[in-house]
Biotite code that builds the C-alpha atoms (Angstrom):
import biotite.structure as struc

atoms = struc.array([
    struc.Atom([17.675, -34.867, -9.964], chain_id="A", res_id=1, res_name="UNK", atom_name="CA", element="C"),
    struc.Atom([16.517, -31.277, -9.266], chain_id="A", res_id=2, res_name="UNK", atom_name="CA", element="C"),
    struc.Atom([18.872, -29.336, -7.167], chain_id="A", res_id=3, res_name="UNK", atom_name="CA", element="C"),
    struc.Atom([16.901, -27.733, -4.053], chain_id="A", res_id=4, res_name="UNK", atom_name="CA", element="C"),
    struc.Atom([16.529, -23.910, -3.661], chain_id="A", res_id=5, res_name="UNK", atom_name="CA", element="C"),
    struc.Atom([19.407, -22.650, -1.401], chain_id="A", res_id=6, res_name="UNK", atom_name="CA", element="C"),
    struc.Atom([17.637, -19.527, -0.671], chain_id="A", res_id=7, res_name="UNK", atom_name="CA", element="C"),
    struc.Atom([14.083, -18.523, 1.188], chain_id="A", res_id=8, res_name="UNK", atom_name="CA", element="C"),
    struc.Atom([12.142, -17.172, -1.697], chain_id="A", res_id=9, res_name="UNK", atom_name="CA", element="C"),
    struc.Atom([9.887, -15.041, 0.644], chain_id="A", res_id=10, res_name="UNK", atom_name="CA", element="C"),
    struc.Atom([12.673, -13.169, 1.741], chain_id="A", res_id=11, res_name="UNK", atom_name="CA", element="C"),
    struc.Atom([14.516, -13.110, -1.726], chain_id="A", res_id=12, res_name="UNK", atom_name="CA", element="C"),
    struc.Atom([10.659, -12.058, -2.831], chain_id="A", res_id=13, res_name="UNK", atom_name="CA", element="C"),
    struc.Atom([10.396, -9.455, -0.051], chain_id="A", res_id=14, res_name="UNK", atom_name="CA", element="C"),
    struc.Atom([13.820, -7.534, -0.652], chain_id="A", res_id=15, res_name="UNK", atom_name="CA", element="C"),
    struc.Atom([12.264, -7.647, -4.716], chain_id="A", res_id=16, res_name="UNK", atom_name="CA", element="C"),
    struc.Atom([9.902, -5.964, -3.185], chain_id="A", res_id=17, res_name="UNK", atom_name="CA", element="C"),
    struc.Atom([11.408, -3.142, -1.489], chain_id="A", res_id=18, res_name="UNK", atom_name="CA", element="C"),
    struc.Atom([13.964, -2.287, -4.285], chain_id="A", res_id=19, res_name="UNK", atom_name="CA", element="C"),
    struc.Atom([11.006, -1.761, -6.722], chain_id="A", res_id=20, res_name="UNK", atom_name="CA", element="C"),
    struc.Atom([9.187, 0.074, -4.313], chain_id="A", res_id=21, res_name="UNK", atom_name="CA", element="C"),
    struc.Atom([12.741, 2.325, -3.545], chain_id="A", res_id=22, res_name="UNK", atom_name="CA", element="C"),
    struc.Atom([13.456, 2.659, -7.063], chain_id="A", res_id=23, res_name="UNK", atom_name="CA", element="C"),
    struc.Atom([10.051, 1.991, -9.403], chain_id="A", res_id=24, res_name="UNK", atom_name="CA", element="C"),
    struc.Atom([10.134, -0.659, -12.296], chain_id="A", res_id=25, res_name="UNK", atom_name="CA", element="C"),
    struc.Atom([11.713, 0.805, -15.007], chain_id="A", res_id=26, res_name="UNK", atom_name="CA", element="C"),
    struc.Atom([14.913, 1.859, -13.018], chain_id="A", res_id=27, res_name="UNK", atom_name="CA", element="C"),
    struc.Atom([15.079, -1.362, -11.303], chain_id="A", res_id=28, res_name="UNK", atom_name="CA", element="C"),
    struc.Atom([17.106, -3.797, -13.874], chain_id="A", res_id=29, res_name="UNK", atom_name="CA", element="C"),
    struc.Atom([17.316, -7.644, -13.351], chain_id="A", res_id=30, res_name="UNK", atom_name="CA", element="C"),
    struc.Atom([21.081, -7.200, -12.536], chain_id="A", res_id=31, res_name="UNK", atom_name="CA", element="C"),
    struc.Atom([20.164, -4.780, -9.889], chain_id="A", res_id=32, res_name="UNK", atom_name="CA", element="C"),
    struc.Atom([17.362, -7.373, -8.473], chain_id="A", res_id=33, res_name="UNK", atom_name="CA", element="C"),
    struc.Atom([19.506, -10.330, -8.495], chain_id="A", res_id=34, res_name="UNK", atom_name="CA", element="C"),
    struc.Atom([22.134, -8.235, -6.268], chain_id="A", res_id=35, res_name="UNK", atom_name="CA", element="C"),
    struc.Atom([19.797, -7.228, -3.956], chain_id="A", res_id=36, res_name="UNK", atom_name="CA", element="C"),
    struc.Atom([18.099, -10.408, -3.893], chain_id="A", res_id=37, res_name="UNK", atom_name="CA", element="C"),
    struc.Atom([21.201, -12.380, -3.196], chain_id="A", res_id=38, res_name="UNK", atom_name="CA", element="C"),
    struc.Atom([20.216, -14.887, -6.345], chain_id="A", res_id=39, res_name="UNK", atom_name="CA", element="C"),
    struc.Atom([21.828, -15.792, -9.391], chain_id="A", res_id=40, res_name="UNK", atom_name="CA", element="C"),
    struc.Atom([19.973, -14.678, -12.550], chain_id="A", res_id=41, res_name="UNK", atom_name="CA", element="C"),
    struc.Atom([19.091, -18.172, -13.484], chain_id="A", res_id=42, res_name="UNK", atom_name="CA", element="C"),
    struc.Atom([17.197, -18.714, -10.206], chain_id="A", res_id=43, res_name="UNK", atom_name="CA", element="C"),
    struc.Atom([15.406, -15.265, -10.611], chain_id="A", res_id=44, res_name="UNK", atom_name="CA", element="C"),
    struc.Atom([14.310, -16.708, -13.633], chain_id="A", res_id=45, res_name="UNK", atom_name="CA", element="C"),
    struc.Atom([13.729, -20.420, -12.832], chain_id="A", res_id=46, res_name="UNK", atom_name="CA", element="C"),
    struc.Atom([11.762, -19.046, -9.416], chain_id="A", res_id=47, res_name="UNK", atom_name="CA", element="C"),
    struc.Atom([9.777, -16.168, -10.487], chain_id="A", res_id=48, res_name="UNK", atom_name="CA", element="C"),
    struc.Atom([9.969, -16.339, -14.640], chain_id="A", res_id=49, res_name="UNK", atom_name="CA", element="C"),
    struc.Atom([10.845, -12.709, -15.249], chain_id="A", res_id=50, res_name="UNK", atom_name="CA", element="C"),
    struc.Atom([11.003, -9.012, -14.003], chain_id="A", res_id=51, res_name="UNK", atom_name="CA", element="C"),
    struc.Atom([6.925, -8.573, -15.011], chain_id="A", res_id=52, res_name="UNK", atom_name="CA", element="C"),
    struc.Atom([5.973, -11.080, -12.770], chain_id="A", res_id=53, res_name="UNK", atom_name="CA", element="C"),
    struc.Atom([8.134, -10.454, -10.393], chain_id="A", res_id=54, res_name="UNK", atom_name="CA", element="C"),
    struc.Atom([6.722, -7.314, -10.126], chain_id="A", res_id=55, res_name="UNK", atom_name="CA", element="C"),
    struc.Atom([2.859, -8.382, -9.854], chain_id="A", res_id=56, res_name="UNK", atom_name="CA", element="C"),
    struc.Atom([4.479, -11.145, -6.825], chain_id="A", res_id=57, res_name="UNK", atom_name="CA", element="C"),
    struc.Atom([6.063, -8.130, -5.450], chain_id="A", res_id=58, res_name="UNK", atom_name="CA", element="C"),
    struc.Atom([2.729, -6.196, -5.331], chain_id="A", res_id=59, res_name="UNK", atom_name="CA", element="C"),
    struc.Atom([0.783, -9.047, -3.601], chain_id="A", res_id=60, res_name="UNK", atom_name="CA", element="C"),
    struc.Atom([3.363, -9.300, -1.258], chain_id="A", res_id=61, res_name="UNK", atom_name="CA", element="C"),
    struc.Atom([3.199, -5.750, -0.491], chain_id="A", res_id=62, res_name="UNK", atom_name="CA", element="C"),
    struc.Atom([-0.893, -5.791, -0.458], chain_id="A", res_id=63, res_name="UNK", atom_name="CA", element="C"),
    struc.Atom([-0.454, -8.405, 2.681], chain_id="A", res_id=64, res_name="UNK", atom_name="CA", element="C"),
    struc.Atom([2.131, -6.708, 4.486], chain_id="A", res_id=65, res_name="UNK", atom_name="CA", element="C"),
    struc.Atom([0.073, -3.626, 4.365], chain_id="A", res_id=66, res_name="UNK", atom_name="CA", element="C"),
    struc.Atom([-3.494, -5.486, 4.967], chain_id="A", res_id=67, res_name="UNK", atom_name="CA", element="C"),
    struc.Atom([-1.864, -7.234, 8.056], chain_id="A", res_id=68, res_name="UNK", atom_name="CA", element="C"),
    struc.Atom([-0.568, -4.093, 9.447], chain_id="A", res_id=69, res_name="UNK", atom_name="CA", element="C"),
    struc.Atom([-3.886, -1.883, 8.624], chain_id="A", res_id=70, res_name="UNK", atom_name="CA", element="C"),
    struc.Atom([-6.064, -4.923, 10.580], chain_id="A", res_id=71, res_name="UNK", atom_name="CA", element="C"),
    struc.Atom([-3.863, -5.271, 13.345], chain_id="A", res_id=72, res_name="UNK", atom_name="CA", element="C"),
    struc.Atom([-3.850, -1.519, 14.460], chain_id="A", res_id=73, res_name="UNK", atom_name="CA", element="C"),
    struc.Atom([-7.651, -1.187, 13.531], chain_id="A", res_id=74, res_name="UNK", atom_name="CA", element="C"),
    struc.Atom([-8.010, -3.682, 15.847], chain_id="A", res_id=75, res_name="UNK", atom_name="CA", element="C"),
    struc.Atom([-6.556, -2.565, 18.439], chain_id="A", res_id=76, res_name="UNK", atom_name="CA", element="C"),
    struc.Atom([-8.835, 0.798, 17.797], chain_id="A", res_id=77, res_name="UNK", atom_name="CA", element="C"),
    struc.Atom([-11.591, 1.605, 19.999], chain_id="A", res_id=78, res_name="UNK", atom_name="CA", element="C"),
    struc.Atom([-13.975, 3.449, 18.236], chain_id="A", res_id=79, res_name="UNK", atom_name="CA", element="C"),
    struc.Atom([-14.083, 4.242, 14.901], chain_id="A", res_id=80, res_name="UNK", atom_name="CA", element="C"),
    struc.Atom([-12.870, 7.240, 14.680], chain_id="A", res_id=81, res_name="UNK", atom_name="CA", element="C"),
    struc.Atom([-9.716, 5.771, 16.207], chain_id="A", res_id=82, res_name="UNK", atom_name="CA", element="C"),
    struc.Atom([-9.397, 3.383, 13.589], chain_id="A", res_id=83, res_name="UNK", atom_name="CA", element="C"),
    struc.Atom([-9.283, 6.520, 10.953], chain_id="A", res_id=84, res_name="UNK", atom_name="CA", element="C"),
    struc.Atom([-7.113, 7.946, 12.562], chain_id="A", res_id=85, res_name="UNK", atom_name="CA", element="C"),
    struc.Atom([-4.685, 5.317, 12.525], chain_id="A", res_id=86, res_name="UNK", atom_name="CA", element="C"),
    struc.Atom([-5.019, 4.492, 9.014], chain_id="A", res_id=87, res_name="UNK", atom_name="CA", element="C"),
    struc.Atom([-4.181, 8.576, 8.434], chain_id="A", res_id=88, res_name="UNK", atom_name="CA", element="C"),
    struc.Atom([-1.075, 8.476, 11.007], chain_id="A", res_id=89, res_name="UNK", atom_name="CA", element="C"),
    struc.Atom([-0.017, 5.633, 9.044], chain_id="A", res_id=90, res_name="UNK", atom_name="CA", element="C"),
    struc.Atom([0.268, 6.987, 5.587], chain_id="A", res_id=91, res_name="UNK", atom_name="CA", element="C"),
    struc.Atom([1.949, 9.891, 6.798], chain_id="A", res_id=92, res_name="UNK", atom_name="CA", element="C"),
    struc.Atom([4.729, 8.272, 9.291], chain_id="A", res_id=93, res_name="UNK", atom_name="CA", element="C"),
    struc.Atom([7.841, 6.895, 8.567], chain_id="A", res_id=94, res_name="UNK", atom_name="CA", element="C"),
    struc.Atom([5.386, 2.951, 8.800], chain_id="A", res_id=95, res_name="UNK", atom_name="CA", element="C"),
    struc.Atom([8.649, 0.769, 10.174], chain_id="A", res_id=96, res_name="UNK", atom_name="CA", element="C"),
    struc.Atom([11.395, 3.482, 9.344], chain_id="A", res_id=97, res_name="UNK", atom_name="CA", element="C"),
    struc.Atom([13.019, 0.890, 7.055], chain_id="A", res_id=98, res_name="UNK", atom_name="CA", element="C"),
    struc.Atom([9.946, 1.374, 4.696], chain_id="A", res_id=99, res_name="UNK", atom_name="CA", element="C"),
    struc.Atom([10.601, 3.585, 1.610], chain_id="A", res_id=100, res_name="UNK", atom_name="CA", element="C"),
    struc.Atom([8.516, 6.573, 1.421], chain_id="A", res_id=101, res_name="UNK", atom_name="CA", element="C"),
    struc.Atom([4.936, 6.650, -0.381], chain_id="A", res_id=102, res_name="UNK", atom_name="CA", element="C"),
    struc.Atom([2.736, 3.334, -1.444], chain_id="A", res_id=103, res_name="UNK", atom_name="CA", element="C"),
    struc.Atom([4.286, 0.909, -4.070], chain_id="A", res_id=104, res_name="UNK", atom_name="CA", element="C"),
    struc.Atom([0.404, 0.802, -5.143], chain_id="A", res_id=105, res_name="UNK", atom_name="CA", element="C"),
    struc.Atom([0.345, 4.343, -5.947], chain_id="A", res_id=106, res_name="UNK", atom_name="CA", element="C"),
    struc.Atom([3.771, 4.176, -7.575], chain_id="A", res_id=107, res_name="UNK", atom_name="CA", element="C"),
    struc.Atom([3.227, 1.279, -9.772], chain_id="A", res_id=108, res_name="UNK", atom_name="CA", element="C"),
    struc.Atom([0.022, 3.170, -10.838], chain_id="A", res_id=109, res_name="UNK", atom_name="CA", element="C"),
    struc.Atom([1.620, 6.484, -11.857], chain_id="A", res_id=110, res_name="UNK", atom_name="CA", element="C"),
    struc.Atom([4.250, 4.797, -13.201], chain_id="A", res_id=111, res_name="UNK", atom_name="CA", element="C"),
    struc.Atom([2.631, 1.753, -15.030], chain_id="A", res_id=112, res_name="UNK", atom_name="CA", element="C"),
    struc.Atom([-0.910, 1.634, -14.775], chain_id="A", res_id=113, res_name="UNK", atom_name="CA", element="C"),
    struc.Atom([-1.579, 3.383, -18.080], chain_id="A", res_id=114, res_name="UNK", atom_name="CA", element="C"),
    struc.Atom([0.242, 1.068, -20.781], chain_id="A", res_id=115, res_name="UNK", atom_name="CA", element="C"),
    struc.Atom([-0.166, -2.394, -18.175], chain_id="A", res_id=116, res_name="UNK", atom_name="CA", element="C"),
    struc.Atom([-3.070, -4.096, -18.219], chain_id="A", res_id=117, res_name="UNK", atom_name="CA", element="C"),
    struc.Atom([-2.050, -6.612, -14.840], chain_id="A", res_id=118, res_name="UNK", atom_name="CA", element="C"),
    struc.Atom([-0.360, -3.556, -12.897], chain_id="A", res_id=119, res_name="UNK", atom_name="CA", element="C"),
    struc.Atom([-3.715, -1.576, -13.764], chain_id="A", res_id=120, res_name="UNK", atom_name="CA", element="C"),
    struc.Atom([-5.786, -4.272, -12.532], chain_id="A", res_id=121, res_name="UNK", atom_name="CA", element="C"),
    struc.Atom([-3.363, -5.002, -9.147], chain_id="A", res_id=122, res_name="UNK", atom_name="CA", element="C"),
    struc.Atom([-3.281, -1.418, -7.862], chain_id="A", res_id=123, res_name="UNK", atom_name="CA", element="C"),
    struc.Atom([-6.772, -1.070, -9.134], chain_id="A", res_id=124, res_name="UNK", atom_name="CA", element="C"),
    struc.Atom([-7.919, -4.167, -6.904], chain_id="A", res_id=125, res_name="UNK", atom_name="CA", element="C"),
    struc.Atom([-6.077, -2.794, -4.242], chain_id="A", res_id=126, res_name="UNK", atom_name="CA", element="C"),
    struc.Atom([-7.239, 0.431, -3.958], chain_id="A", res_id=127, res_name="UNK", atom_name="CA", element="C"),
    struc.Atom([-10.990, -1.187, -4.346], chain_id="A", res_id=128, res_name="UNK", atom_name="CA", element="C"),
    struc.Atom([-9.448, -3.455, -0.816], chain_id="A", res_id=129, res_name="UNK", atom_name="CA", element="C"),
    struc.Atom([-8.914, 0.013, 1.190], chain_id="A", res_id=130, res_name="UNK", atom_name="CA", element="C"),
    struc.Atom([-12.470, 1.623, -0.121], chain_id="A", res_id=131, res_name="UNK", atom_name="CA", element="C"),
    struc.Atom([-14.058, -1.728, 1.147], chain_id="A", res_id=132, res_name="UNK", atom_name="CA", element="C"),
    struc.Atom([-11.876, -1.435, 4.299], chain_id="A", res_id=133, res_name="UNK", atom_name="CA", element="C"),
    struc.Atom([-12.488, 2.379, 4.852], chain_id="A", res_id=134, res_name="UNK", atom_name="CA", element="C"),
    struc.Atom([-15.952, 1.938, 4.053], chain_id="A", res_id=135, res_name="UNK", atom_name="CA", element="C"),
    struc.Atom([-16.485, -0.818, 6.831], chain_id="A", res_id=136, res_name="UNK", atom_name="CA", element="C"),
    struc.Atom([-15.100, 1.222, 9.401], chain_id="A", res_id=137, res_name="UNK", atom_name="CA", element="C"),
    struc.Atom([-17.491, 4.214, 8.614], chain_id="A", res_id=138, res_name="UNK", atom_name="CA", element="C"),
    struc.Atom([-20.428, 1.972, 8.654], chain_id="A", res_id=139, res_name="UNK", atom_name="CA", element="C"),
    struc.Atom([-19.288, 0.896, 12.469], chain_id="A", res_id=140, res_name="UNK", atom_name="CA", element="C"),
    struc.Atom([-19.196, 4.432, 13.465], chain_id="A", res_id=141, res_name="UNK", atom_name="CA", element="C"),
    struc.Atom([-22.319, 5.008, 11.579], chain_id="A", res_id=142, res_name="UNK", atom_name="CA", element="C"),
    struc.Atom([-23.828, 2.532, 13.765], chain_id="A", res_id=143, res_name="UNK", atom_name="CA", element="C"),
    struc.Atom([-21.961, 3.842, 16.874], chain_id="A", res_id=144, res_name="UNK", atom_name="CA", element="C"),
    struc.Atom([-23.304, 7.163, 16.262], chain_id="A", res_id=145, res_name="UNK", atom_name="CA", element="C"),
    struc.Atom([-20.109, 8.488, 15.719], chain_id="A", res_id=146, res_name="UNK", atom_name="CA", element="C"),
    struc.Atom([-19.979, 9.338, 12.213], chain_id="A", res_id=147, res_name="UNK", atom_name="CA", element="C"),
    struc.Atom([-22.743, 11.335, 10.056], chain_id="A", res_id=148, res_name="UNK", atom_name="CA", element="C"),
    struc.Atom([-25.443, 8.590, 8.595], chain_id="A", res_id=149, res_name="UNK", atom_name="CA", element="C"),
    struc.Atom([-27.110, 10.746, 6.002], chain_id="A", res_id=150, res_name="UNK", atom_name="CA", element="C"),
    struc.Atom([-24.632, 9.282, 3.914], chain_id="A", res_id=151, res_name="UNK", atom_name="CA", element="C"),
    struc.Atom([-23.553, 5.997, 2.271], chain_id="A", res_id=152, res_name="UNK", atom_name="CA", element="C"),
    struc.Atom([-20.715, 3.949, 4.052], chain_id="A", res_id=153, res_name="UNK", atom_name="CA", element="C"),
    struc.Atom([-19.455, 3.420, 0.409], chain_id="A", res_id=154, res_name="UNK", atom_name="CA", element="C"),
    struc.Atom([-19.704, 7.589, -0.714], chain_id="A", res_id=155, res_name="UNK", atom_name="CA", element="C"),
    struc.Atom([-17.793, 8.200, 1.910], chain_id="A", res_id=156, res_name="UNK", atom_name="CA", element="C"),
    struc.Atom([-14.819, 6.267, 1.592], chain_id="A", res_id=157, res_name="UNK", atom_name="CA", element="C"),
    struc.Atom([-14.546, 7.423, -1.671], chain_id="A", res_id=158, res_name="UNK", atom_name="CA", element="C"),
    struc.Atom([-13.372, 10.570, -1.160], chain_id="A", res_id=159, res_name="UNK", atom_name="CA", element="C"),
    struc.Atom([-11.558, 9.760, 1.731], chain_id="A", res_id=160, res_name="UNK", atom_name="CA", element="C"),
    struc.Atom([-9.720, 6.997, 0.032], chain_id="A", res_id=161, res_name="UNK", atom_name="CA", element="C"),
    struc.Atom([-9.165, 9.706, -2.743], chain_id="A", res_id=162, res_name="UNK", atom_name="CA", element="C"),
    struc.Atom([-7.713, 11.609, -0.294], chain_id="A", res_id=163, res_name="UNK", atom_name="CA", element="C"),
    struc.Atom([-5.093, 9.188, 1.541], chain_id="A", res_id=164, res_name="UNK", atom_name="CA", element="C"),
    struc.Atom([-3.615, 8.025, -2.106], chain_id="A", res_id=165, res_name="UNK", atom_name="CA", element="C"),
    struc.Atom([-2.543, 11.942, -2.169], chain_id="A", res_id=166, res_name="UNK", atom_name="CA", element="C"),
    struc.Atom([-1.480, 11.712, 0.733], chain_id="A", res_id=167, res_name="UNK", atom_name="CA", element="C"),
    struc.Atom([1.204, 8.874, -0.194], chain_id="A", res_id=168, res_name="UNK", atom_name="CA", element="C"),
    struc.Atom([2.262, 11.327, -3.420], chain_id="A", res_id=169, res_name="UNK", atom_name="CA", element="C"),
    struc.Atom([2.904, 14.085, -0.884], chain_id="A", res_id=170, res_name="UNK", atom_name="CA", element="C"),
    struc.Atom([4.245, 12.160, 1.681], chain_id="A", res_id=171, res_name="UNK", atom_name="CA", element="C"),
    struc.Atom([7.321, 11.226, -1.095], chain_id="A", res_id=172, res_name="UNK", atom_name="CA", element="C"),
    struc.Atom([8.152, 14.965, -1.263], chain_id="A", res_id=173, res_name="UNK", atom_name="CA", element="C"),
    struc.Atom([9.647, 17.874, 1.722], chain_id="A", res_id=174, res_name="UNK", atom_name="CA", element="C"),
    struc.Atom([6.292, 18.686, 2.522], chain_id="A", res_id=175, res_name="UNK", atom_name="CA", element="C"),
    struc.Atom([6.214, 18.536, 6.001], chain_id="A", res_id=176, res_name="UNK", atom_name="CA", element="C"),
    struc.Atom([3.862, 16.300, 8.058], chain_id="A", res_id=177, res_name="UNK", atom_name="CA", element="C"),
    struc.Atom([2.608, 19.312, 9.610], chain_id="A", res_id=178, res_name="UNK", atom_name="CA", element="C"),
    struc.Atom([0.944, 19.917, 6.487], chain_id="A", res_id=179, res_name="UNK", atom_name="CA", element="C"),
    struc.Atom([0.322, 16.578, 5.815], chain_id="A", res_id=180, res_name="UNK", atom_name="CA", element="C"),
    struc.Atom([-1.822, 16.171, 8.931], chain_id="A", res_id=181, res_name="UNK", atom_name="CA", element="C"),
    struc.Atom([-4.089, 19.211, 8.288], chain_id="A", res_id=182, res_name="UNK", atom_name="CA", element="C"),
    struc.Atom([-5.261, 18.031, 5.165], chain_id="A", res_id=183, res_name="UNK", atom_name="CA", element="C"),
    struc.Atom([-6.128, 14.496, 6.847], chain_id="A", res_id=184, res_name="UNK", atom_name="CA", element="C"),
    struc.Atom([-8.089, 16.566, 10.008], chain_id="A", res_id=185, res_name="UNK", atom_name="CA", element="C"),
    struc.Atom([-10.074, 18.095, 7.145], chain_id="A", res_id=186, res_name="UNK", atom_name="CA", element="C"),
    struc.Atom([-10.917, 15.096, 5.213], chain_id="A", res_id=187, res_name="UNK", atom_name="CA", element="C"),
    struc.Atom([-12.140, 13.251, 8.506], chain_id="A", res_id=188, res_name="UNK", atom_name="CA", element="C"),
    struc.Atom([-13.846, 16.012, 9.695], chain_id="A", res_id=189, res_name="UNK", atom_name="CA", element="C"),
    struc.Atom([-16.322, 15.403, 6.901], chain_id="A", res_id=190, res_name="UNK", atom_name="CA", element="C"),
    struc.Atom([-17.123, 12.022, 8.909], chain_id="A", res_id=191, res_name="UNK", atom_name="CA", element="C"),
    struc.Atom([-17.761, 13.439, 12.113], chain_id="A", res_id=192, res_name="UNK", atom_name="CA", element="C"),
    struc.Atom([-21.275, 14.755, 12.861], chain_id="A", res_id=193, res_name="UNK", atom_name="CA", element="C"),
])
């Protein structure tokens, strides 16, 4: 008879989840997982077969934490410009203070993306989610009149996508959120007619 899991694997998943983001993959060992986790090695194995895919769990994880979070403030946005705004104010604050710093998207591309096919294709994918996302809410302030129209939805959220992964670099560093704003003013100014 199979013994039953003594431990919620959605919150053993989610504290995965912030160490690598804290620490990155490589640094993050399976004996520092299973202590933060809680979890004997066995059931890190038996649960979520090894560090690798712990790792891509971890990511998908993260992508809905952060997808429910960007959708719930956007909604709560009046206008489009609004909805910008927040996205902007939310890459550069401290998100629930107990966050670490940065986007474990951005980090698991810098660090892994190059030599890993499935952490390539994750961040990749997610990055394409936030284009698609950014790009929607420039079409509704297209249509609102709020935003310039002699461009594509889609060209514009390029850049400005380009521009809020850099933000998550800097945002990891002393540079101070002064600074940090002023370069997001700029970038949505481009939107604005």
């Amino acid at each position: 008879m199979a013994r039953s899991k003594e431990y919620d694997e959605d919150a053993v998943l989610h504290k995965a989840m912030q160490l690598f983001w804290e620490q990155g993959y490589e640094k993050t060992s399976v004996s520092d997982l299973v202590e933060c986790m809680g979890i004997h090695r066995r059931s890190l194995y038996d649960t979520f077969s090894d560090k690798h895919t712990l790792f891509l769990k971890a990511m998908d994880r993260y992508a809905d934490i952060m997808n429910t979070r960007l959708q719930r403030g956007i909604k709560q946005a009046e206008t489009a410009s609004q909805a910008i705004h927040f996205i902007f104010k939310y890459t550069i604050e401290d998100r629930e203070g107990s966050s670490p710093m940065g986007c474990l998207f951005v980090n698991a591309a810098i660090e892994l993306a190059g030599r890993d096919a499935d952490i390539d294709s994750k961040a990749t994918k997610g990055f394409a989610t936030e284009e698609q996302l950014l790009s929607d809410i420039i079409q509704w302030g297209q249509q609102d009149g709020e935003f310039v129209s002699d461009l594509d939805a889609k060209d514009l959220a390029e850049p400005l996508l380009n521009t809020l992964l850099g933000l998550r670099v800097m945002a990891r560093t002393s540079i101070s959120k002064e600074k940090l704003y002023r370069i997001a003013e700029i970038s949505i100014k481009a939107l604005h007619k």
